[in-house]
C-alpha positions in Angstrom: -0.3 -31.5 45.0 -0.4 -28.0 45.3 -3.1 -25.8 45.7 -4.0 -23.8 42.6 -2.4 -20.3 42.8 -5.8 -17.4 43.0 -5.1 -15.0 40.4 -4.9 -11.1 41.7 -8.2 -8.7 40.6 -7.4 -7.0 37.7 -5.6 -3.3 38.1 -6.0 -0.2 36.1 -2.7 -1.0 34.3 -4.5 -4.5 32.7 -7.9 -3.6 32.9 -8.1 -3.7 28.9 -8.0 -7.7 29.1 -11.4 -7.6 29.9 -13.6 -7.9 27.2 -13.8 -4.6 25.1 -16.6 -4.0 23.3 -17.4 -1.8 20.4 -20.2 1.0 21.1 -19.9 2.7 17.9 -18.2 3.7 14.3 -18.7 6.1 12.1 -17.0 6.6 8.2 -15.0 9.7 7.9 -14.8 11.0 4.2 -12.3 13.9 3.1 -10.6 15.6 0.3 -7.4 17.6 2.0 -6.0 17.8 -2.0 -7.5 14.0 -2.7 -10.3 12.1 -1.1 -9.6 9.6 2.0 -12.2 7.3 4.0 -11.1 6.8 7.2 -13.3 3.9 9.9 -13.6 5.1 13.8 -14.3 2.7 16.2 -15.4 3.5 19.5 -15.6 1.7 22.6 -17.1 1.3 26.0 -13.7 2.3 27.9 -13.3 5.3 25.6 -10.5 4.0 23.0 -10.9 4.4 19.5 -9.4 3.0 16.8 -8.7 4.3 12.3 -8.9 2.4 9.8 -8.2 3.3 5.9 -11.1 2.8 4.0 -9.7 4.5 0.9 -10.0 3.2 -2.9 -8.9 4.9 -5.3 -11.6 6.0 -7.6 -14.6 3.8 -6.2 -14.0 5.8 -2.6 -18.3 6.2 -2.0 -18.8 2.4 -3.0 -17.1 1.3 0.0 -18.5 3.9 2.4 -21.7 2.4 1.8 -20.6 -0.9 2.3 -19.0 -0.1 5.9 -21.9 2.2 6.8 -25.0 0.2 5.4 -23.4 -3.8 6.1 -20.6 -3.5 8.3 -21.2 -1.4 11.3 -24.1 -2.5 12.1 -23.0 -5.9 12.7 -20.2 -4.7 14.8 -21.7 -2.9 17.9 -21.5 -4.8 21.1 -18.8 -6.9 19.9 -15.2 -7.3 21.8 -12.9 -5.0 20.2 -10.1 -7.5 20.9 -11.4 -10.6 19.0 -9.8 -9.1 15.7 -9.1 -12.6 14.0 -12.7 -13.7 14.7 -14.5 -10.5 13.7 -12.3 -10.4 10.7 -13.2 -14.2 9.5 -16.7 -13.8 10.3 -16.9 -10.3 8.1 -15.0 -12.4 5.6 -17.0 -15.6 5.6 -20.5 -13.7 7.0 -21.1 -12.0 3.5 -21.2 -15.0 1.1 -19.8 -13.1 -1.3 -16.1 -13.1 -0.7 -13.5 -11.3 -1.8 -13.0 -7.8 -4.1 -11.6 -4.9 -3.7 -14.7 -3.3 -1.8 -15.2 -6.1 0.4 -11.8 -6.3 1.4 -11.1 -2.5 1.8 -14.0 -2.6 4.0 -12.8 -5.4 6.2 -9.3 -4.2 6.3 -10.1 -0.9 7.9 -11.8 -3.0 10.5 -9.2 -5.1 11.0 -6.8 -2.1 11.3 -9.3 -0.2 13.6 -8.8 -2.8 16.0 -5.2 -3.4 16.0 -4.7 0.4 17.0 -7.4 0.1 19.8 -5.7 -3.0 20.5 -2.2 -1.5 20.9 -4.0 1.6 23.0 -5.4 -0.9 25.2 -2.5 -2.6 25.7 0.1 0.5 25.8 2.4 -0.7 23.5 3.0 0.3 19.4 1.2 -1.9 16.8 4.6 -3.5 16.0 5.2 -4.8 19.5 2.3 -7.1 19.5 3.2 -8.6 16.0 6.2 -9.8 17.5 8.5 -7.2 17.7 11.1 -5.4 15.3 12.5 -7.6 12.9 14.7 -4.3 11.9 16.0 -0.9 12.9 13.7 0.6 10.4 11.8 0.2 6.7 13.6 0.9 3.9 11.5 3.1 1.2 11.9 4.1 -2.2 10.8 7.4 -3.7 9.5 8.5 -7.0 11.8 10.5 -9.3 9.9 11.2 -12.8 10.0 13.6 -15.5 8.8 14.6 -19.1 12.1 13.9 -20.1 15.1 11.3 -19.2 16.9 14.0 -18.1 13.8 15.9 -15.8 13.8 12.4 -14.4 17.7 12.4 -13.4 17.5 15.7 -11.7 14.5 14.1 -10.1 16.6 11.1 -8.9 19.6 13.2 -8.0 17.4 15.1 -5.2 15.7 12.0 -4.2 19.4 10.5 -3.4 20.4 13.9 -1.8 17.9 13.3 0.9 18.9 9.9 1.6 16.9 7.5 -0.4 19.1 4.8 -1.2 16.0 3.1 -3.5 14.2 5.5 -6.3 11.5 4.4 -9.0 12.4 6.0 -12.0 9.5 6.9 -14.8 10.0 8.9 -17.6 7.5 10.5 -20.4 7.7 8.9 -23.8 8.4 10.6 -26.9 5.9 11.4 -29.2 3.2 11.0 -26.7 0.9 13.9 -25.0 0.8 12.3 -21.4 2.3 9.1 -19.9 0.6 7.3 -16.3 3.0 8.1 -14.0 4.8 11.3 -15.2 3.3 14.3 -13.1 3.8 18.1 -12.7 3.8 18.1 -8.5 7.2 15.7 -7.9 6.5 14.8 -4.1 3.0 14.8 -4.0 2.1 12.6 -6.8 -1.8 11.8 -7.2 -3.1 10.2 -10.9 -6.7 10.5 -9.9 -7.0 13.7 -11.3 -10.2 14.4 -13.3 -14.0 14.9 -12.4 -14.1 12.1 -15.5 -11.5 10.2 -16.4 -8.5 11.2 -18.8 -7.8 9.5 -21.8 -3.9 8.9 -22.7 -2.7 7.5 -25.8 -0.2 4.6 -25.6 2.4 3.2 -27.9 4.5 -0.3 -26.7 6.8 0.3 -29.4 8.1 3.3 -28.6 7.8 2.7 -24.9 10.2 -0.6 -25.1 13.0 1.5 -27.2 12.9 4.5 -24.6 13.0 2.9 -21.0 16.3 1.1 -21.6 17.7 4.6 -22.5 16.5 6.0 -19.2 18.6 3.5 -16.9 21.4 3.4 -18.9 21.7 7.1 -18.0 20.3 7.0 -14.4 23.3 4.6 -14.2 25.9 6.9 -15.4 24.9 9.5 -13.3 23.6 8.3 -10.1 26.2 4.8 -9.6 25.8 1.6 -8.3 25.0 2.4 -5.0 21.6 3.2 -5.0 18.4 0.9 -5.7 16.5 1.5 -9.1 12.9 0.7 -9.6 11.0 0.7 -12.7 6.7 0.4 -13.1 5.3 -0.3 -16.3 1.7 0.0 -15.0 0.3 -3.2 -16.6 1.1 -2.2 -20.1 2.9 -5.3 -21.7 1.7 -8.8 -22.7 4.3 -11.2 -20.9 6.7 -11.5 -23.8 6.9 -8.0 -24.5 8.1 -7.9 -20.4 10.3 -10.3 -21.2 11.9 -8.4 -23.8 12.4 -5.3 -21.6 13.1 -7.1 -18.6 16.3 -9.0 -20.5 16.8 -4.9 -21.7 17.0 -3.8 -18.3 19.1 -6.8 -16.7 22.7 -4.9 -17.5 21.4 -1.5 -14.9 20.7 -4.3 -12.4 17.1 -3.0 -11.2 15.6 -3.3 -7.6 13.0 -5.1 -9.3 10.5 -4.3 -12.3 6.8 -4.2 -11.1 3.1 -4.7 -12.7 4.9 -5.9 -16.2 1.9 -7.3 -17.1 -1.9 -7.6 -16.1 -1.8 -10.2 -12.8 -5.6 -11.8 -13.7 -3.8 -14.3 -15.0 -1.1 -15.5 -12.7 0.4 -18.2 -15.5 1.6 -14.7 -17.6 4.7 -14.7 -15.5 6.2 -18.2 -16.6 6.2 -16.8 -19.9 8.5 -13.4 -18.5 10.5 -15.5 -15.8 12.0 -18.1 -19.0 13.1 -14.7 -20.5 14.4 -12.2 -17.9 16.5 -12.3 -14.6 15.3 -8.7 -13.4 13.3 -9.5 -10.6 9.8 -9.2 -10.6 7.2 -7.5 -8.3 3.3 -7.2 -8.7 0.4 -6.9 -6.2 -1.0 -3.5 -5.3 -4.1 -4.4 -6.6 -4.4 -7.9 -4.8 -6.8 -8.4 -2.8 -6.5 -11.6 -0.7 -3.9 -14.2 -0.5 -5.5 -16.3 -3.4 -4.8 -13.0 -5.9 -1.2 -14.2 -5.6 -1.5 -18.1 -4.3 -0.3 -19.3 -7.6 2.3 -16.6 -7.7 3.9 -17.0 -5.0 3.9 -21.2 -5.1 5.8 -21.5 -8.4 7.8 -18.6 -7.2 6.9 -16.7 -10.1 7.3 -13.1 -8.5 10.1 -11.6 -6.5 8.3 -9.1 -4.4 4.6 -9.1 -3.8 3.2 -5.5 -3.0 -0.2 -6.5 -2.1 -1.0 -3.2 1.2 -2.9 -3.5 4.4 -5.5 -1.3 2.7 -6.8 -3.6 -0.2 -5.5 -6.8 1.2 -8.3 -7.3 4.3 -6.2 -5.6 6.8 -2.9 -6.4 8.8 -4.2 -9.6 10.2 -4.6 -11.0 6.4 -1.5 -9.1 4.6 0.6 -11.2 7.7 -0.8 -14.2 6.6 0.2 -13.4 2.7 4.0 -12.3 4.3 4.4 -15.8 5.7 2.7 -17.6 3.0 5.4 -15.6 1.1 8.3 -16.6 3.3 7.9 -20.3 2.8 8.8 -19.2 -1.1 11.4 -17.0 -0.8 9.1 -13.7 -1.6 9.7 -10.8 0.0 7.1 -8.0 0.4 7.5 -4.4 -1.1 4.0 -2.7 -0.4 2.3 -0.3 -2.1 2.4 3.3 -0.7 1.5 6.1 -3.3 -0.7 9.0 -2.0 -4.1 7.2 -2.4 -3.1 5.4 0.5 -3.6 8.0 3.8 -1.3 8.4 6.8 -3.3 5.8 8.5 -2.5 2.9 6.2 0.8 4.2 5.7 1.6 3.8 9.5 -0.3 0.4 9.8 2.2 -0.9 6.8 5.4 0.6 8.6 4.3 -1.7 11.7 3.6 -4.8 9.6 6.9 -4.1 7.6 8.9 -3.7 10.8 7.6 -7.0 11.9 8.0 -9.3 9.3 11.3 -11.4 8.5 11.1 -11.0 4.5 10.4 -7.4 4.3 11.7 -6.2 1.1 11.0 -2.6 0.6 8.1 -0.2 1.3 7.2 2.6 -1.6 6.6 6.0 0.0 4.9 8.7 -1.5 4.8 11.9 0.8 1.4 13.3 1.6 1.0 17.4 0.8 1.2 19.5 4.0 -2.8 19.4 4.2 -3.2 15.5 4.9 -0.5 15.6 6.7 -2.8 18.0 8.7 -5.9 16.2 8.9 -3.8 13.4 9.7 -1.4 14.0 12.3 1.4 11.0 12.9 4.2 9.7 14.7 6.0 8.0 11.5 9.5 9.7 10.6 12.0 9.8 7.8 15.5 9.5 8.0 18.6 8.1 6.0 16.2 6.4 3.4 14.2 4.7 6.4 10.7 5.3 7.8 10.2 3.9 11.3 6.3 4.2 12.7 7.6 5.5 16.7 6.5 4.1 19.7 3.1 5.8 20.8 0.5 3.2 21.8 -1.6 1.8 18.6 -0.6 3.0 15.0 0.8 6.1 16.1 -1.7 8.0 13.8 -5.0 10.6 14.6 -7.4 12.6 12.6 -8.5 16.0 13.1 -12.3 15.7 12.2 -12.9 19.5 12.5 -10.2 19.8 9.8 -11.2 16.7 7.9 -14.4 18.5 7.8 -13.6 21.6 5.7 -12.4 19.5 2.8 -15.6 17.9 1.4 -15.6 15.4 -1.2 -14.6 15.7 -4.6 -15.4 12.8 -7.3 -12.0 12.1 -9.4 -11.1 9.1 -11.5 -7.8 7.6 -12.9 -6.9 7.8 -16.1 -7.8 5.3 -19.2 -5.2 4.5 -21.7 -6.3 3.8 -25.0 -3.8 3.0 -28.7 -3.3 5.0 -31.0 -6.0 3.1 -33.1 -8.6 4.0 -30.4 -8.4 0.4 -28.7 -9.2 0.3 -25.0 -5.4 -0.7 -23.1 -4.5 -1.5 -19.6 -3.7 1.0 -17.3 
């Protein structure tokens, strides 16, 4: 029998698979054109790591759940036992789950993959198992006041290579409509120091958003991916109706049809519609979208790194997913910073039923505060190949844009009634 083989003393080059442990952390909050929380962890070799804390609206509530409950419980830990620091943050609290909670524990999580991926000198996506793909697909957002605002919109959108664009379009008749905006590229609905009332109408929404892809068709072709959000608005009969509208303009896939509290809503729309279906971005753990996702209810699920507990849990949603012929599309409008946006290029690079990734460019400001190694080109974001997320912050800069308090809007009928979204 041979004698075991004595392993050689560890060099500089793998000196980070020694335990790693966490000496500090510290919340970051700042408002380069809208507000961003940002988690750095710090360690004993030096490495840090960001996390996205940000929630959109209720920002404050999870800085002083990271600052007063988390933190604490994280110095002297090993920066590299993600999974079990992320299950004992989960199961630790007693009180699982929400979207607090889970943002909290997701910029952890995401904080140590990048220290993780420093450590080890390799990109986030590397350690996830590779590239499953060249690079990530996105889609834009072309909207308007009018069908044809929108078009023009669309028609840039497809000039600079998007080959997927989510169309939204005001409504006639009505003041303001969620997801119609002045700025085209830089898109944020939190927009008030209280929040904005709109007025909503079904009826007339259901007999103008057919109109707007039967023209996007005519003008942009076949060859380009057309989304459509309806921001929660229907009940699941009404989406049915406008799904079986939409099904001759062949949409990428309709999202948020209806509110997802109760998962059983999309039977109803599924016996009624072929256009395929995508919800999530509010999700914030695997069970959000168990039921979902089983009965193969959804087409896309868009639950983000962000509000889903992290990468380590939105990977475990992905393969869950998998099994049932789901593929992801995650959420990426501007509430989410540069930091999230690079940790869900990694994870969407990694896994096998990627769908599509929404991306929202960030103004010139966060892009700033939040310098990055992510690029665009031909329709496709790819994260690069620097160690970790690829992704800093400049805290000097981050520190002359305090915080600003700004809510999203309310929709209420026309009879006064309280509506989703």
């Amino acid at each position: 029998m041979n004698a075991p083989v004595a392993l050689p003393p560890l060099s500089e080059a793998n000196r980070f698979a020694r335990p790693l442990k966490i000496t500090g952390a510290k919340v970051i909050v700042t408002c380069p054109g809208r507000n961003f929380v940002t988690l750095k962890i710090e360690t004993a070799e030096g490495v840090y790591g960001l996390g996205d804390a940000t929630l959109n609206g209720r920002e404050l509530a999870v800085v002083s759940y990271l600052e007063d409950h988390v933190i604490p419980c994280l110095i002297g830990r090993d920066a590299h036992q993600i999974e079990d620091i992320w299950q004992y943050l989960y199961r630790g609290a007693y009180w699982r789950g929400g979207p607090v909670t889970m943002t909290a524990i997701a910029a952890v999580d995401t904080a140590l993959w990048d220290i993780k991926g420093k450590a080890a000198g390799l990109p986030v996506y590397q350690l996830l198992g590779g590239a499953c793909r060249t690079g990530v697909t996105v889609y834009g957002h072309a909207n308007g006041e009018t069908i044809d605002e929108t078009i023009a919109e669309a028609v840039k959108y497809k000039a600079m290579g998007y080959k997927a664009i989510r169309l939204q379009t005001g409504v006639p008749g009505l003041a303001s409509t969620y997801g119609v905006s002045r700025d085209k590229m830089f898109y944020e609905p939190a927009d008030a120091d209280m929040p904005t009332e709109n007025i909503w109408s079904t009826p007339q929404y259901m007999a103008h958003a057919p109109r707007l892809f039967e023209k996007a068709r005519e003008v942009l072709g076949w060859d380009v991916h057309l989304l459509h959000d309806v921001h929660h608005r229907l009940t699941p009969i009404e989406a049915g109706r406008l799904g079986k509208d939409l099904e001759p303009y062949r949409l990428f896939w309709l999202e948020d049809a209806v509110p997802a509290e109760n998962q059983a809503n999309f039977r109803l729309i599924r016996q009624h519609t072929t256009t395929p279906l995508a919800v999530g971005e509010i999700f914030d753990s695997i069970w959000s979208c168990k039921q979902l996702i089983e009965e193969q209810l959804i087409d896309y699920i868009r639950a983000t790194v962000v509000h889903a507990g992290g990468v380590s849990h939105l990977r475990k949603v992905a393969s869950f997913a998998a099994m049932h012929n789901v593929k992801t599309g995650c959420h990426g409008a501007t509430d989410l910073s540069p930091v999230c946006m690079a940790a869900a290029l990694h994870f969407d690079l990694s896994v096998p039923n990627f769908g599509l990734q929404e991306y929202m460019r960030h103004t010139e400001e966060t892009d700033a505060v939040f310098p990055h190694a992510y690029s665009f080109k031909d329709g496709m974001l790819h994260p690069g190949d620097k160690p970790g997320l690829g992704v800093d912050i400049d805290e000097v800069l981050a520190g002359e844009y305090p915080y600003r308090r700004a809510y999203l809007p309310v929709n209420r009928l026309r009879d006064g009634t309280m509506f989703d979204w």
